[in-house]
Predicted model as a PDB file, atoms N, CA, C, CB and O in Angstrom, pLDDT in the B-factor column:
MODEL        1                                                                  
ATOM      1  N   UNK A   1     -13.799 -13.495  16.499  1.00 70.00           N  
ATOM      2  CA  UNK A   1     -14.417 -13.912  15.262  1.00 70.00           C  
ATOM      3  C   UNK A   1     -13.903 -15.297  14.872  1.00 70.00           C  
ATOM      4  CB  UNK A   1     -14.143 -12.889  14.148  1.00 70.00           C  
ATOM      5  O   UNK A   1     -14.626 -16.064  14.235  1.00 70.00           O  
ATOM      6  N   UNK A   2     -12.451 -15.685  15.308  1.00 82.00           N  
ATOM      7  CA  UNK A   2     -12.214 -16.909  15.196  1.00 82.00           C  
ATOM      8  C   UNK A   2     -11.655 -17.290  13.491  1.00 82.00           C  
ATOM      9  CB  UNK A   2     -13.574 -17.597  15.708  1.00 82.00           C  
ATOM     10  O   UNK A   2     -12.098 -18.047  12.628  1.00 82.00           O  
ATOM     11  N   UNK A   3     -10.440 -16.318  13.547  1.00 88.00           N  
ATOM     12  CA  UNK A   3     -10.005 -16.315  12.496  1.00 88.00           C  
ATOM     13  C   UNK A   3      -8.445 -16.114  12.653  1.00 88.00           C  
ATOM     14  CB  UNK A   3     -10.723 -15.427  11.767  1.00 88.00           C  
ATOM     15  O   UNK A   3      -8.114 -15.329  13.540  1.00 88.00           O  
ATOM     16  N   UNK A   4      -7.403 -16.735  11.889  1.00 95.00           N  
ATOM     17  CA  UNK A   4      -5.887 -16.553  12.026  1.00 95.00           C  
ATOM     18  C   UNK A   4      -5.195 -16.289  11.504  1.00 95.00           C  
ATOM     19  CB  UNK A   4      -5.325 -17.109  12.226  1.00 95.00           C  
ATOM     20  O   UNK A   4      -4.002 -16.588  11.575  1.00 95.00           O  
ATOM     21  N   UNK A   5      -6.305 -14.953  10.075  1.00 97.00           N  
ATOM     22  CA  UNK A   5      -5.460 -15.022   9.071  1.00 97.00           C  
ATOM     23  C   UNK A   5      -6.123 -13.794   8.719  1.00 97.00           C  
ATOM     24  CB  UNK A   5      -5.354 -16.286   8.112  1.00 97.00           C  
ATOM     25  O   UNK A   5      -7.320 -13.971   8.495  1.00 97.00           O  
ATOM     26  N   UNK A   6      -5.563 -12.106   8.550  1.00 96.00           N  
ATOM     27  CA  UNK A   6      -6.075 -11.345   8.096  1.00 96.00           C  
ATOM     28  C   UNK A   6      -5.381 -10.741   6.445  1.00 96.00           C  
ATOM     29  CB  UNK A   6      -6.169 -10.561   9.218  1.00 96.00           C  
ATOM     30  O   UNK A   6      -4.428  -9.963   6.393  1.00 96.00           O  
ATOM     31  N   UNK A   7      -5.909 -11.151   5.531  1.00 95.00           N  
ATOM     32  CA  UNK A   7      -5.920 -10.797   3.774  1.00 95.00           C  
ATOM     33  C   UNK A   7      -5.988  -9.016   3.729  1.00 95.00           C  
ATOM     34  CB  UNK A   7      -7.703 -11.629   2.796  1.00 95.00           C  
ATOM     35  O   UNK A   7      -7.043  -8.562   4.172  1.00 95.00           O  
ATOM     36  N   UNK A   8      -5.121  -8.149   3.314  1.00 94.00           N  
ATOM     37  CA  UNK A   8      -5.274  -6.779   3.274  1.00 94.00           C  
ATOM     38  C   UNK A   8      -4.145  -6.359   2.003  1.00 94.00           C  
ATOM     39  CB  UNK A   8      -4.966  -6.088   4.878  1.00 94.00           C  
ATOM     40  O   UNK A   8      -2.986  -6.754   1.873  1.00 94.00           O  
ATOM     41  N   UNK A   9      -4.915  -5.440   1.150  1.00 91.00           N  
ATOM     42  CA  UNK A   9      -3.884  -4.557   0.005  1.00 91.00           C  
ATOM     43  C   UNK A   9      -3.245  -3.561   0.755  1.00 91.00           C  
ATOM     44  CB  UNK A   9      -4.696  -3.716  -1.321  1.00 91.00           C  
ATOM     45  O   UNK A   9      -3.765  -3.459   1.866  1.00 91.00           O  
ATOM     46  N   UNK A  10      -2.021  -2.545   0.512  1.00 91.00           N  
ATOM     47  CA  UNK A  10      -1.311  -1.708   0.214  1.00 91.00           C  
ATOM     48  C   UNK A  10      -1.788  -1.020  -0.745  1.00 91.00           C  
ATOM     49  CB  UNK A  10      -0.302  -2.084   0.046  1.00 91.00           C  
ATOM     50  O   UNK A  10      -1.794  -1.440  -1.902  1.00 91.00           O  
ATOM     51  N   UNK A  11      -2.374   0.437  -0.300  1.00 87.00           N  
ATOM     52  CA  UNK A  11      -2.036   1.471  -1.482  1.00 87.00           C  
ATOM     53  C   UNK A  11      -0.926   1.857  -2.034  1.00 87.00           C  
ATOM     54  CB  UNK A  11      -2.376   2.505  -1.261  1.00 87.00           C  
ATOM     55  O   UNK A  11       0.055   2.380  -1.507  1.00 87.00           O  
ATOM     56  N   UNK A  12      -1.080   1.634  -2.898  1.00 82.00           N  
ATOM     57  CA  UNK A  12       0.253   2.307  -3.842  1.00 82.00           C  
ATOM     58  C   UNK A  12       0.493   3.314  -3.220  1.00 82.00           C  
ATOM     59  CB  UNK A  12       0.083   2.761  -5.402  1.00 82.00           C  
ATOM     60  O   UNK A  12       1.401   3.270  -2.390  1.00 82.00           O  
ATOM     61  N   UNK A  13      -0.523   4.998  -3.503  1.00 83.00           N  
ATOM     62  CA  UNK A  13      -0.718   6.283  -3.473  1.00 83.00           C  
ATOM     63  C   UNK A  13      -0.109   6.515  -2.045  1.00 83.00           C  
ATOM     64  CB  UNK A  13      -2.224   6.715  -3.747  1.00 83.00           C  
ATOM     65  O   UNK A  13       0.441   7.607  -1.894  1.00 83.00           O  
ATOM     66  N   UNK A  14      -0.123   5.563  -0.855  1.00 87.00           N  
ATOM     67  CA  UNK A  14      -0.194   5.728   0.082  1.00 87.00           C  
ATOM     68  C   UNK A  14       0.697   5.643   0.889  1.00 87.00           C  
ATOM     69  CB  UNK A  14      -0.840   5.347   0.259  1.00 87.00           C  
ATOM     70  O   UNK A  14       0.717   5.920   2.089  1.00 87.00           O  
ATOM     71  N   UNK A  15       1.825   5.060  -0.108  1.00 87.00           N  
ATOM     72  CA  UNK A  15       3.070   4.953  -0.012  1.00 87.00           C  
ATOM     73  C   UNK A  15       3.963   5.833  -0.240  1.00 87.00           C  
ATOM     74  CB  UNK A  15       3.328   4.201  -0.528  1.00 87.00           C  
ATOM     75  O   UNK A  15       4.769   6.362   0.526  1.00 87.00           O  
ATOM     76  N   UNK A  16       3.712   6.010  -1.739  1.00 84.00           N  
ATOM     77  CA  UNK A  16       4.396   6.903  -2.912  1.00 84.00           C  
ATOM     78  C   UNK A  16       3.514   7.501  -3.360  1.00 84.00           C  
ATOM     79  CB  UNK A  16       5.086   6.306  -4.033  1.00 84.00           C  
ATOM     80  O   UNK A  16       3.101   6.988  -4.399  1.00 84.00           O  
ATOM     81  N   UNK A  17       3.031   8.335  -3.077  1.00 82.00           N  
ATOM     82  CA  UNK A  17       1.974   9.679  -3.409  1.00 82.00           C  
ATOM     83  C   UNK A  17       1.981  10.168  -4.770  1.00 82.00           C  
ATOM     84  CB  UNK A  17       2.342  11.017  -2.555  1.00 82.00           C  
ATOM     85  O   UNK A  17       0.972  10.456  -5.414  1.00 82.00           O  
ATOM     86  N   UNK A  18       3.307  10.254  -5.212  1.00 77.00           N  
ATOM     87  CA  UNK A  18       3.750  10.775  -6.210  1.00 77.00           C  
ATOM     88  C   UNK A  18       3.927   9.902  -7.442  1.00 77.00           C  
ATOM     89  CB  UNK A  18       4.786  11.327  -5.832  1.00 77.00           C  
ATOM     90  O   UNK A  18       4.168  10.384  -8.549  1.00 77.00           O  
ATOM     91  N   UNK A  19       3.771   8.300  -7.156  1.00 74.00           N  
ATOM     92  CA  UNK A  19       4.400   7.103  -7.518  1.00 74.00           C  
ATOM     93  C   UNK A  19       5.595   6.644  -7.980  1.00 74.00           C  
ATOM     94  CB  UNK A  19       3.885   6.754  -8.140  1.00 74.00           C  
ATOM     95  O   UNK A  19       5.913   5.692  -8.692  1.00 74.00           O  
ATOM     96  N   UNK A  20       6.394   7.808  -7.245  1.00 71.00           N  
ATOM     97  CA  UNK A  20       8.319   7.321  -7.062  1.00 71.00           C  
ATOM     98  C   UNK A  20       8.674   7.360  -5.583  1.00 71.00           C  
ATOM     99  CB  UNK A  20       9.645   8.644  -7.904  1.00 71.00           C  
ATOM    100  O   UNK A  20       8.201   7.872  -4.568  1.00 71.00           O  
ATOM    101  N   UNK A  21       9.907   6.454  -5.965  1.00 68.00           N  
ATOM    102  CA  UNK A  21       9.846   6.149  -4.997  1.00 68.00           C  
ATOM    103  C   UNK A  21      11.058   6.904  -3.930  1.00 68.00           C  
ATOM    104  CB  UNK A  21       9.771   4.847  -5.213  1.00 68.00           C  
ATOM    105  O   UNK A  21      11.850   6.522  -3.069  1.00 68.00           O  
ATOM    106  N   UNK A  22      10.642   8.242  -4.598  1.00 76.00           N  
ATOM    107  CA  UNK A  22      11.964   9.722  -3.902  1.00 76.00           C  
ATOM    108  C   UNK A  22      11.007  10.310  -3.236  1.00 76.00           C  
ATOM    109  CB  UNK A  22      12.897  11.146  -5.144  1.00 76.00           C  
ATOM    110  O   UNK A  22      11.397  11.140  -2.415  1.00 76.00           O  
ATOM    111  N   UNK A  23       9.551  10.102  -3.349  1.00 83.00           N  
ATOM    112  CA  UNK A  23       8.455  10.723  -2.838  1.00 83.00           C  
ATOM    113  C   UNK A  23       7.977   9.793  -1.556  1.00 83.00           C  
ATOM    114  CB  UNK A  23       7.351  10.903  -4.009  1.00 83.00           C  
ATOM    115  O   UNK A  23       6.896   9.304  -1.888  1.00 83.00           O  
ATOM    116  N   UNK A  24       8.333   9.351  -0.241  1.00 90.00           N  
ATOM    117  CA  UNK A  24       7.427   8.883   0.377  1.00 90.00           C  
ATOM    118  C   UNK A  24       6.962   8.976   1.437  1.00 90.00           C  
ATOM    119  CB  UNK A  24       7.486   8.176   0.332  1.00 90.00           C  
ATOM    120  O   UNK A  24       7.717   9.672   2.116  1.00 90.00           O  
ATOM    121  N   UNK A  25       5.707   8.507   2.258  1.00 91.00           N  
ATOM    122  CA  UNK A  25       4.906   9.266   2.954  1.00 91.00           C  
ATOM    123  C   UNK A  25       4.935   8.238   3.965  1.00 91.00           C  
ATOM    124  CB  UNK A  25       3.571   9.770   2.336  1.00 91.00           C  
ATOM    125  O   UNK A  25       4.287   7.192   3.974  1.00 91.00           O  
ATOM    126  N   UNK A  26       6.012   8.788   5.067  1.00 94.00           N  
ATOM    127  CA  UNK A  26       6.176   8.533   6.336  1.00 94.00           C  
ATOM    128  C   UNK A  26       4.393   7.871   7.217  1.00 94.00           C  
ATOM    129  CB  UNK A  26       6.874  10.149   6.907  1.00 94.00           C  
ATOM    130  O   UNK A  26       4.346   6.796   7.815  1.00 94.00           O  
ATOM    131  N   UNK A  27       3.534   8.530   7.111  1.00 95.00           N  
ATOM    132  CA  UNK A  27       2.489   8.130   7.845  1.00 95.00           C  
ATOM    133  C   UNK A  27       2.018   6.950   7.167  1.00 95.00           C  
ATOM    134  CB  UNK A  27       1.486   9.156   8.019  1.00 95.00           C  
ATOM    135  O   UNK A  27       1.475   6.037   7.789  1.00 95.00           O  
ATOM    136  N   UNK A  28       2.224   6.919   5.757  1.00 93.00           N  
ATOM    137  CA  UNK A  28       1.497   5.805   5.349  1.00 93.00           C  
ATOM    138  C   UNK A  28       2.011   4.540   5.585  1.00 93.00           C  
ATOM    139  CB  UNK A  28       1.261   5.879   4.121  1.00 93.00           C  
ATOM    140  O   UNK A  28       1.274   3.580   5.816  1.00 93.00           O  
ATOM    141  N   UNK A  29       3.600   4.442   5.531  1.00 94.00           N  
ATOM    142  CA  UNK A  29       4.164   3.711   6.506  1.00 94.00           C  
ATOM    143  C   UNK A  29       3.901   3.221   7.869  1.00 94.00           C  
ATOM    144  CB  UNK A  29       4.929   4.157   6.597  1.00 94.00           C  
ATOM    145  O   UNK A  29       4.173   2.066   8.199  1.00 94.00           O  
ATOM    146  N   UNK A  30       3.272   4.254   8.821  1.00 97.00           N  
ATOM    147  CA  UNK A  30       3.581   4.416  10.300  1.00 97.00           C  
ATOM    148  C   UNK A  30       1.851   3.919  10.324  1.00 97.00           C  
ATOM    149  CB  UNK A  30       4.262   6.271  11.053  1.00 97.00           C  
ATOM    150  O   UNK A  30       1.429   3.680  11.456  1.00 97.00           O  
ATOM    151  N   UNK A  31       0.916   3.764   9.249  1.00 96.00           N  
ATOM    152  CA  UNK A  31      -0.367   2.991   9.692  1.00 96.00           C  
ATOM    153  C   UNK A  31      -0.047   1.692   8.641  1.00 96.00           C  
ATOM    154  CB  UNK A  31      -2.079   3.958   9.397  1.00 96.00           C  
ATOM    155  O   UNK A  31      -1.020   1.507   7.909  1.00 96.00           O  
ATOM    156  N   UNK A  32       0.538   1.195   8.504  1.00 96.00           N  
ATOM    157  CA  UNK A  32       0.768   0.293   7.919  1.00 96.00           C  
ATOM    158  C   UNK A  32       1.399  -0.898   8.560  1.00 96.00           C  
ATOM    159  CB  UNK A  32       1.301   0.726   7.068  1.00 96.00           C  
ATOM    160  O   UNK A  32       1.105  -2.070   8.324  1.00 96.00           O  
ATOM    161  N   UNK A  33       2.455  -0.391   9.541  1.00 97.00           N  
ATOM    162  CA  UNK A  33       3.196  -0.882  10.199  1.00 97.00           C  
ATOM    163  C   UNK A  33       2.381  -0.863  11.645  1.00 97.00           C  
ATOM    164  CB  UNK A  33       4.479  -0.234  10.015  1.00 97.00           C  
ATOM    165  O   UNK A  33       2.829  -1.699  12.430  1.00 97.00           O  
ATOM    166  N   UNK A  34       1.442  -0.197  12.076  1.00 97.00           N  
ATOM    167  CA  UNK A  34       0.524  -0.085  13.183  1.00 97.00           C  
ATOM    168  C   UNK A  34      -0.127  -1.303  13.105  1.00 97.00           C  
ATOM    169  CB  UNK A  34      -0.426   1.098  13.161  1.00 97.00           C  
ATOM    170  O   UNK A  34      -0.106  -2.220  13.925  1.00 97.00           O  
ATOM    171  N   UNK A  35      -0.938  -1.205  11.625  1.00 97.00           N  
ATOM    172  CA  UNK A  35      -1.953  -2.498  11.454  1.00 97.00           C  
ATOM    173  C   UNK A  35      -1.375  -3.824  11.418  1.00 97.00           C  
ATOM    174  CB  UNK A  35      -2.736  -2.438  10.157  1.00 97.00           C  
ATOM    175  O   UNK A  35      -2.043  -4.794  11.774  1.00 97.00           O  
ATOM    176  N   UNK A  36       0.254  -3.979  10.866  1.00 97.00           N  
ATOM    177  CA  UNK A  36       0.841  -5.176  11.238  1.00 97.00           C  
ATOM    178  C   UNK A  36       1.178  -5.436  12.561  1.00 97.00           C  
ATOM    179  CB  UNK A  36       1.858  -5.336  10.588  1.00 97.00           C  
ATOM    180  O   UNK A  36       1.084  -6.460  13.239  1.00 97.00           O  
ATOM    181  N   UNK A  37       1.559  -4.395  12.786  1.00 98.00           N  
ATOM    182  CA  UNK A  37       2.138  -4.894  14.441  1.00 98.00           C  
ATOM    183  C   UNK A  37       0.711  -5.689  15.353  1.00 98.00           C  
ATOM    184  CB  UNK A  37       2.738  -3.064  15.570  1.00 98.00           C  
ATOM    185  O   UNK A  37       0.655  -6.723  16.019  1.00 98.00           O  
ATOM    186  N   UNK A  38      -0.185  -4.782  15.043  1.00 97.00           N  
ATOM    187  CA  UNK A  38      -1.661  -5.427  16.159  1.00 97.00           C  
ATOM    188  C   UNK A  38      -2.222  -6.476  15.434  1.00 97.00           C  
ATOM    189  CB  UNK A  38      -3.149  -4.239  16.493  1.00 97.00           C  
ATOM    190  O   UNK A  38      -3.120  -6.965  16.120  1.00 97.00           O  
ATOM    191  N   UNK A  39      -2.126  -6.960  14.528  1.00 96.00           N  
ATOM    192  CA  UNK A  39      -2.562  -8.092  14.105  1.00 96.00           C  
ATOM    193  C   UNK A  39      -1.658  -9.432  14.532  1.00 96.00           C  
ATOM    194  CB  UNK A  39      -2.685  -7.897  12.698  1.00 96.00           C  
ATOM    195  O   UNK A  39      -2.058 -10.589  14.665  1.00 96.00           O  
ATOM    196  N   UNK A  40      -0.336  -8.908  14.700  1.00 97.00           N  
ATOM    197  CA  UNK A  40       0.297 -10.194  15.412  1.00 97.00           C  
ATOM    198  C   UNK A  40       0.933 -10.045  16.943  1.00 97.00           C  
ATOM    199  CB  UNK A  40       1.523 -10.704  14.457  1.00 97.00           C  
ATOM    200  O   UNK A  40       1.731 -10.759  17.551  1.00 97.00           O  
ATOM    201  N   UNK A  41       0.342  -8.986  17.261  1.00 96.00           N  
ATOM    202  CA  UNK A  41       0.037  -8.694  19.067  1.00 96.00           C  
ATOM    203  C   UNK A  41      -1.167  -9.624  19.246  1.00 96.00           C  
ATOM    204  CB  UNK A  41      -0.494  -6.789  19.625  1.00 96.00           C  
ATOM    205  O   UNK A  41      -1.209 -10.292  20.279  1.00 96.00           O  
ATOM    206  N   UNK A  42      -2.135  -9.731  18.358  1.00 94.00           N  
ATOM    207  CA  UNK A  42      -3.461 -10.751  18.390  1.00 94.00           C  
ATOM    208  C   UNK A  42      -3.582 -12.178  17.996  1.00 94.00           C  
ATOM    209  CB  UNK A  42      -4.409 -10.252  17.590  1.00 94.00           C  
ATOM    210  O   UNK A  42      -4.564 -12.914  18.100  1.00 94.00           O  
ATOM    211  N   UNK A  43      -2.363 -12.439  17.509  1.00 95.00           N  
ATOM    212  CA  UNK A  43      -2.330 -13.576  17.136  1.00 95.00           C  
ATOM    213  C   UNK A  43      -2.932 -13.702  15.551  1.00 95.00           C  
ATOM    214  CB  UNK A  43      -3.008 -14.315  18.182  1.00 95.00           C  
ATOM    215  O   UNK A  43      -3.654 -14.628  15.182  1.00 95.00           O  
ATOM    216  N   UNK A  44      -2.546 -12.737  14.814  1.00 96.00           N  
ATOM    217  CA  UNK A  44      -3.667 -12.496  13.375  1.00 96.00           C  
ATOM    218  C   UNK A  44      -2.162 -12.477  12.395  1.00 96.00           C  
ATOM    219  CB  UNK A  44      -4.996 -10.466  13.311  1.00 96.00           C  
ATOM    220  O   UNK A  44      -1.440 -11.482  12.460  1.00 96.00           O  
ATOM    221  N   UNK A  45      -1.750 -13.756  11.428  1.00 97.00           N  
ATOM    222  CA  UNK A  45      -1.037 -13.343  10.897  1.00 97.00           C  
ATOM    223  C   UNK A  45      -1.591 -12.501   9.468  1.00 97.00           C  
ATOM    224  CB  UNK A  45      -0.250 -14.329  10.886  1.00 97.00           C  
ATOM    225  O   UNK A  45      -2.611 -12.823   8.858  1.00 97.00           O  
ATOM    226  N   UNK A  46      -0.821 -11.535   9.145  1.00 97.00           N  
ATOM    227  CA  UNK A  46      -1.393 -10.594   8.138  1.00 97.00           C  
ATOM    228  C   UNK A  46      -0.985 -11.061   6.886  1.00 97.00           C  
ATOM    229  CB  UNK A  46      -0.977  -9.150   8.311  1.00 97.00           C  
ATOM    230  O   UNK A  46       0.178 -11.466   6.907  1.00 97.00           O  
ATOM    231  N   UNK A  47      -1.490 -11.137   5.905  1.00 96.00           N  
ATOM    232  CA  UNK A  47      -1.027 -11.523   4.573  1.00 96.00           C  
ATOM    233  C   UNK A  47      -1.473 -10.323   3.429  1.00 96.00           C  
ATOM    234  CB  UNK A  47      -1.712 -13.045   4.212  1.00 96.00           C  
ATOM    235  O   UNK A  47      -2.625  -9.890   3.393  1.00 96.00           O  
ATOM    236  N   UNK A  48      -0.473  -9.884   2.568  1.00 94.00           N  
ATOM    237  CA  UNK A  48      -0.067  -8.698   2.518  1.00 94.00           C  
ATOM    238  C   UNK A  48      -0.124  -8.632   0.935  1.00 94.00           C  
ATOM    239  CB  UNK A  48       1.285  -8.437   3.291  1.00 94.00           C  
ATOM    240  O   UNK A  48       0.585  -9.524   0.471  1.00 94.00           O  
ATOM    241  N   UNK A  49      -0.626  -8.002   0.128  1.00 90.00           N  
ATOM    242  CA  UNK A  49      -0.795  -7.551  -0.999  1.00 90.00           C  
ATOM    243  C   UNK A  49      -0.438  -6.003  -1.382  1.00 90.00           C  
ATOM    244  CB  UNK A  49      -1.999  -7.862  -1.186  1.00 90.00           C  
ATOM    245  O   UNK A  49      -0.500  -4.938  -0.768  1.00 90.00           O  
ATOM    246  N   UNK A  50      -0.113  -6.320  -2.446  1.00 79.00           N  
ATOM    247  CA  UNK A  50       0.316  -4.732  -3.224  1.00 79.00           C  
ATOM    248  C   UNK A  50      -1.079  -4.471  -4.307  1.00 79.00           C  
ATOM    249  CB  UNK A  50       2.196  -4.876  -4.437  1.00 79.00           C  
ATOM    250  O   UNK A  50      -1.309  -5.281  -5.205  1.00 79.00           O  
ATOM    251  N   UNK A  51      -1.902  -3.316  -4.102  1.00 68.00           N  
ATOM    252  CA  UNK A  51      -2.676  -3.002  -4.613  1.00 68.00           C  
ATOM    253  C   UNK A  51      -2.877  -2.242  -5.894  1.00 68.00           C  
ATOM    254  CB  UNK A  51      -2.998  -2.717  -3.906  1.00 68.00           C  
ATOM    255  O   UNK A  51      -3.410  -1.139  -6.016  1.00 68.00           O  
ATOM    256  N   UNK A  52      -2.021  -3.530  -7.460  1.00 66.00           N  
ATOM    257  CA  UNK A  52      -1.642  -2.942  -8.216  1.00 66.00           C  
ATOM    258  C   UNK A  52      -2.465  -2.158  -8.817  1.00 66.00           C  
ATOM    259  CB  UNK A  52      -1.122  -3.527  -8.776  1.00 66.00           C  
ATOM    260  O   UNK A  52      -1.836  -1.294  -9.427  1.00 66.00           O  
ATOM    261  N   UNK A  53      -3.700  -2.046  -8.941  1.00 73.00           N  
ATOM    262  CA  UNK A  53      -4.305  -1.367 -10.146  1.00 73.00           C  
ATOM    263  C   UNK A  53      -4.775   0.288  -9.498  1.00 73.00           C  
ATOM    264  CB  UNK A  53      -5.812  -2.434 -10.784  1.00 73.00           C  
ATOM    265  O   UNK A  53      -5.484   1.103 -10.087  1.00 73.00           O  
ATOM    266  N   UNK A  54      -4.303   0.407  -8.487  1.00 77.00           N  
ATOM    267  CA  UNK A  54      -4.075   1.555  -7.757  1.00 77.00           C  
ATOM    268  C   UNK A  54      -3.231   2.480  -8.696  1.00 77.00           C  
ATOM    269  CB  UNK A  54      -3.380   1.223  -6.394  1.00 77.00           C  
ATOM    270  O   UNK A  54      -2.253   1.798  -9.003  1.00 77.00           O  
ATOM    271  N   UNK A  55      -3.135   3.740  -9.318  1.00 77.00           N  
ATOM    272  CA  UNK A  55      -2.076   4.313  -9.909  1.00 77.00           C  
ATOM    273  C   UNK A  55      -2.091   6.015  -9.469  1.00 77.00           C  
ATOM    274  CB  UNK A  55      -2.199   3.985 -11.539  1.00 77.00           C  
ATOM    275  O   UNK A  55      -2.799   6.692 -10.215  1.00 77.00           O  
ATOM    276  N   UNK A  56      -1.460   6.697  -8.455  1.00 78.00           N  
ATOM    277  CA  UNK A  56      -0.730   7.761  -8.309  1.00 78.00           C  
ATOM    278  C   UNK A  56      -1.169   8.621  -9.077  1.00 78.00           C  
ATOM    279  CB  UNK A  56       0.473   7.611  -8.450  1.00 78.00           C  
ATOM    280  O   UNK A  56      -0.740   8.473 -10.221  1.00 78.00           O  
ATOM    281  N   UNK A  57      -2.189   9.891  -8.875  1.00 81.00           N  
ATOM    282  CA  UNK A  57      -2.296  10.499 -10.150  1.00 81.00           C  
ATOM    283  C   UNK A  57      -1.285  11.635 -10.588  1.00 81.00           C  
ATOM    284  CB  UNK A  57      -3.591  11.009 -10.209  1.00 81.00           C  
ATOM    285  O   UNK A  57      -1.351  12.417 -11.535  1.00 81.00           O  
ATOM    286  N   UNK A  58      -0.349  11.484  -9.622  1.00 78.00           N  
ATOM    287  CA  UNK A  58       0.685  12.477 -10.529  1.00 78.00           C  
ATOM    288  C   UNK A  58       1.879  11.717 -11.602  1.00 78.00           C  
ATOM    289  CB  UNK A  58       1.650  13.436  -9.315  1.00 78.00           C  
ATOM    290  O   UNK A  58       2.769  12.192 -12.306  1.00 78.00           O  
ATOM    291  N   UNK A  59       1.383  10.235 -11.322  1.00 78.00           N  
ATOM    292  CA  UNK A  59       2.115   9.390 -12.321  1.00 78.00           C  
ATOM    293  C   UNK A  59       1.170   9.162 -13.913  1.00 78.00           C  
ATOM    294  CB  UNK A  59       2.390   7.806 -11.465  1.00 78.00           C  
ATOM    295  O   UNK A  59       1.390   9.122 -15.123  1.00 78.00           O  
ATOM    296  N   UNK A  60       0.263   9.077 -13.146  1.00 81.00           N  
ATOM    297  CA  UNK A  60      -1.261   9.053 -14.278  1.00 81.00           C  
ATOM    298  C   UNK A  60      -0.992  10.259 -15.060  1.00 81.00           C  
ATOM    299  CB  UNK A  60      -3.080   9.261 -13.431  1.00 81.00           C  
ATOM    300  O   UNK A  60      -0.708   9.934 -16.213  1.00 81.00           O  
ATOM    301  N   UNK A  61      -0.967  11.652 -14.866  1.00 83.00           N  
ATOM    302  CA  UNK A  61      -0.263  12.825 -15.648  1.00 83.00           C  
ATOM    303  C   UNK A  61       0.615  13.043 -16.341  1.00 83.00           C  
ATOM    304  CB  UNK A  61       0.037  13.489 -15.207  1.00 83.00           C  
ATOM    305  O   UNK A  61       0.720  13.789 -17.315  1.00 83.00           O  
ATOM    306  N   UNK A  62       1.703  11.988 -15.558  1.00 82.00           N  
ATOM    307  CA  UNK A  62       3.192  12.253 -15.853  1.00 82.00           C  
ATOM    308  C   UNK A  62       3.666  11.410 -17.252  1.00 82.00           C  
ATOM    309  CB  UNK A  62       4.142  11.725 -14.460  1.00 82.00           C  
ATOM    310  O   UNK A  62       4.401  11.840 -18.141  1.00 82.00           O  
ATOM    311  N   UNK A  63       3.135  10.322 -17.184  1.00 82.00           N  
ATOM    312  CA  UNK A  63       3.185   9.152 -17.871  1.00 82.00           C  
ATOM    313  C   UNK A  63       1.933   9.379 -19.027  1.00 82.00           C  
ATOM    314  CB  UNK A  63       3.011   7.830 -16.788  1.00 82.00           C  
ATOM    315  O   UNK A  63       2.075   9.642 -20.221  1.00 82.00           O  
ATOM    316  N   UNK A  64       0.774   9.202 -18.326  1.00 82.00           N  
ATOM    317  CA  UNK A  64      -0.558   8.602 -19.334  1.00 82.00           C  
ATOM    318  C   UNK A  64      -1.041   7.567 -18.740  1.00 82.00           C  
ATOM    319  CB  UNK A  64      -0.237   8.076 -20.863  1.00 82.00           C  
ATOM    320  O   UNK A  64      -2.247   7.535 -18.981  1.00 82.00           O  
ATOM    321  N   UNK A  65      -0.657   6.508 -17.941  1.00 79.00           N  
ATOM    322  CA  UNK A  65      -1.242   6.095 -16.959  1.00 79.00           C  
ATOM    323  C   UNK A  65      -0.985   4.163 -17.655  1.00 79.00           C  
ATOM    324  CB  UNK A  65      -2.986   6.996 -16.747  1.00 79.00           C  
ATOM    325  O   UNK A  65       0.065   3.859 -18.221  1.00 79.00           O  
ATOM    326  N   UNK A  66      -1.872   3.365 -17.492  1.00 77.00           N  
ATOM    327  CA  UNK A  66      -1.406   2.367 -17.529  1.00 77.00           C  
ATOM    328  C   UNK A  66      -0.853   1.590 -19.357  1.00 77.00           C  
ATOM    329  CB  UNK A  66      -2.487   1.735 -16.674  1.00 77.00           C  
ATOM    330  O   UNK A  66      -0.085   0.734 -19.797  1.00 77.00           O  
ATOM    331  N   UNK A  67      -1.724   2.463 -19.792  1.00 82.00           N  
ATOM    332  CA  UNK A  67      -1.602   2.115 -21.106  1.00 82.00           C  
ATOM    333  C   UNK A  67       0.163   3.224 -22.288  1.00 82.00           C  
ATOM    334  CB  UNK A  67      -3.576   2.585 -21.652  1.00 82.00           C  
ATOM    335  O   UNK A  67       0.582   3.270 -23.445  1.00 82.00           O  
ATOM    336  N   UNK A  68       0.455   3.748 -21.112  1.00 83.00           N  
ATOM    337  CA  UNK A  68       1.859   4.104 -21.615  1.00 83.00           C  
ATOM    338  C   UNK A  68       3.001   3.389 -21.607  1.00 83.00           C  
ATOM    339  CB  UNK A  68       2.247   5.034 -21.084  1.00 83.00           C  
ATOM    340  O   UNK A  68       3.337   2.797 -20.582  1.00 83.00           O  
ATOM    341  N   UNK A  69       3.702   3.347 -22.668  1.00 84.00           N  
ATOM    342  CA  UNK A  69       4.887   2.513 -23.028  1.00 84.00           C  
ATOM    343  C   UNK A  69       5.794   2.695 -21.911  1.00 84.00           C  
ATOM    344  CB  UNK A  69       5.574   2.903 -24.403  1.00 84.00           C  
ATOM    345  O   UNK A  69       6.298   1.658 -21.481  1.00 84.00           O  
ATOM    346  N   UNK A  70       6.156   3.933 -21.269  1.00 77.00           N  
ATOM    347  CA  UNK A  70       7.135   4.196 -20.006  1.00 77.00           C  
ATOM    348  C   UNK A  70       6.491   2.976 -19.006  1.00 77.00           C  
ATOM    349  CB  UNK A  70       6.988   6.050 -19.233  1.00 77.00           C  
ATOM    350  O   UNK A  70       6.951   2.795 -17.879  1.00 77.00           O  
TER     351      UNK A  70                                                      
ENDMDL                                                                          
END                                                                             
């Protein structure tokens, strides 16, 4: 495609399921770290975002979600 630069978010949820960070999810790691590794096996450097407005719904419960003072 002729491109040297691949732009991609991070799920929150996908990380931290739970949205702490005592909760986390080994696979979401292990495709995360897949998709970096082959992007610069290809010569694709990855540029990497955190996908804030993403929110955990057992934090969304726990809390109230973005509009809570916690």
């Amino acid at each position: 495609i002729g491109f040297d630069a691949y732009r991609f978010s991070i799920a929150w949820p996908r990380i931290f399921p739970d949205g702490l960070a005592g909760s986390i999810n080994q696979e979401g790691i292990a495709h995360y770290n897949d998709l970096i590794d082959t992007l610069i096996e290809k010569g694709i450097t990855p540029v990497v975002t955190l996908y804030h407005w993403q929110l955990p719904q057992d934090l969304e419960d726990a809390i109230g979600g973005w509009l809570s003072p916690e």
